[in-house]
N, C-alpha and C positions, 0 to 999 in steps of 0.2 A: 116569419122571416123579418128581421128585424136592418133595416139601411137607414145607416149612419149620413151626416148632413151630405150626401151627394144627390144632386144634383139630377135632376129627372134624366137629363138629357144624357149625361156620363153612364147610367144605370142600363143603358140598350146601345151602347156603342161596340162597337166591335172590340174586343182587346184580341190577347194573342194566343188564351186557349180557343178558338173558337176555331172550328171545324172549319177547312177550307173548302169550298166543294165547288165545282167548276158543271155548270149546269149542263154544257154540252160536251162531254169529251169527242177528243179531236177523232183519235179514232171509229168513235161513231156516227161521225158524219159524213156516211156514206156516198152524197156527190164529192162532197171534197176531196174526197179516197180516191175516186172514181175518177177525175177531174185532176190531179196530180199523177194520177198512173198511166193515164192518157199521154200526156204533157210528155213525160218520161220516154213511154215509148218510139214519138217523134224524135226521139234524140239519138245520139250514139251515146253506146253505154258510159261513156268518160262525163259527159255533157249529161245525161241523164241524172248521173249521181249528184254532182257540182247542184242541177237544181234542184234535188231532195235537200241536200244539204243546205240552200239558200232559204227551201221553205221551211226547215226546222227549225233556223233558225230565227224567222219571222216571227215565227209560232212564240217561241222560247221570250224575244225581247216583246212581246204581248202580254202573255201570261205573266213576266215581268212587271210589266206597266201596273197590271192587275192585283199587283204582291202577293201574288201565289208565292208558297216555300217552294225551296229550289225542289226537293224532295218530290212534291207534287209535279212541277214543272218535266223530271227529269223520268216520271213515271208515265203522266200524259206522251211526253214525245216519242218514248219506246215504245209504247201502244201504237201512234200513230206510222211511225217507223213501218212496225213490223204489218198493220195493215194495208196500206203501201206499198211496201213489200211485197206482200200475199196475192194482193189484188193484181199486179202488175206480173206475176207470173201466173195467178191463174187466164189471164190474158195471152199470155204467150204460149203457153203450152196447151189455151183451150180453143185458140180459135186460128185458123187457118191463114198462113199468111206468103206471100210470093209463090216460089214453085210449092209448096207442102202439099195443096190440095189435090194436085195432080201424082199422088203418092212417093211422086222425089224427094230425097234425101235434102 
């Protein structure tokens, strides 16, 4: 492999083929999950969404900062999205909450 007069340091620099990888996806960061669908639940559903929506877009102007492609950006936060999601109704439909217990409607 033969490099022409560049420069040690230009030769391990990032350029823009270079695989983006984000070491911790948002999605699997299961207190986070866990810890936003909490947050949610305290809310009324209007108020609940407003803060999903607050924290996507935390998330989004981060991974920004970090010049992730939007592409990556926009794949990470539908994962997160949808775990969030998930978690927040296996909450509600798993665990017992006001009159249910007591087998009222």
């Amino acid at each position: 492999m033969q490099t022409k007069n560049v420069p040690i340091v230009d030769r391990f620099a990032p350029n823009k083929r270079s695989a983006h990888l984000l070491a911790f996806p948002l999605a699997r960061r299961h207190s986070l999950v866990k810890k936003l669908a909490g947050q949610m639940l305290d809310r009324s559903p209007l108020d609940a969404d407003k803060h999903l929506t607050l924290a996507l877009g935390r998330h989004r102007r981060l991974l920004k900062q970090k010049q992730f492609p939007n592409a990556v950006i926009d794949a990470q936060l539908r994962a997160f999205e949808a775990a969030v999601r998930g978690e927040l109704w296996q909450r509600v439909m798993l665990e017992p909450r006001g009159g249910h217990e007591a087998g009222r409607p």
